[in-house]
N, C-alpha and C positions, 0 to 999 in steps of 0.2 A: 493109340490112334494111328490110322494108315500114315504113309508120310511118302511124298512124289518125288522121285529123282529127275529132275528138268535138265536137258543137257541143248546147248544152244548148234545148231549142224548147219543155218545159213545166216550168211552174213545178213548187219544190219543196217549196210550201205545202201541207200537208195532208197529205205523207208520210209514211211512217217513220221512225224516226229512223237506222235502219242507211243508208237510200236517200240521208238529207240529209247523215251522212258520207260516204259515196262518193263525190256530187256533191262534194263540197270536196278527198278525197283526189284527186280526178282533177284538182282543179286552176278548176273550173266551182263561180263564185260568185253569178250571175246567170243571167237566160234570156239567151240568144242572143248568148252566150261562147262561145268555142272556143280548144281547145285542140290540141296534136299531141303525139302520144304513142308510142312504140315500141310496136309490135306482139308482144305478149308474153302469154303464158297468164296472169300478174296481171293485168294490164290489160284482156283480155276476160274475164273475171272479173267484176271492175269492171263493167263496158258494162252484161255481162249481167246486175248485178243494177238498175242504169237505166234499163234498155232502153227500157223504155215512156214516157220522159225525153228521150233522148238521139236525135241523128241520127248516124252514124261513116259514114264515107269514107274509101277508101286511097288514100293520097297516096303519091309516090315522094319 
């Protein structure tokens, strides 16, 4: 199964507060933290509501 490498590139100061739980559900508690993650419809879910946050890359 594909699996995403999420890496966190802007801060989550001045956010939302749904944006700054995601950030933490995914496991991203800092800038320029990464994580890997199963490629799953929760999980782009997820992305999608960080998008503007986050970098993802597919990794094997």
């Amino acid at each position: 199964m594909p699996r995403l490498k999420v890496t966190q590139i802007k801060s989550k100061i001045g956010g939302k507060q749904n944006q700054r739980d995601t950030l933490r559900s995914l496991g991203l508690k800092r800038m320029h933290d990464t994580v890997v993650k199963e490629d799953r419809p929760e999980i782009r879910g997820m992305i999608h509501t960080v998008r503007h946050l986050v970098v993802v890359e597919e990794v094997e």
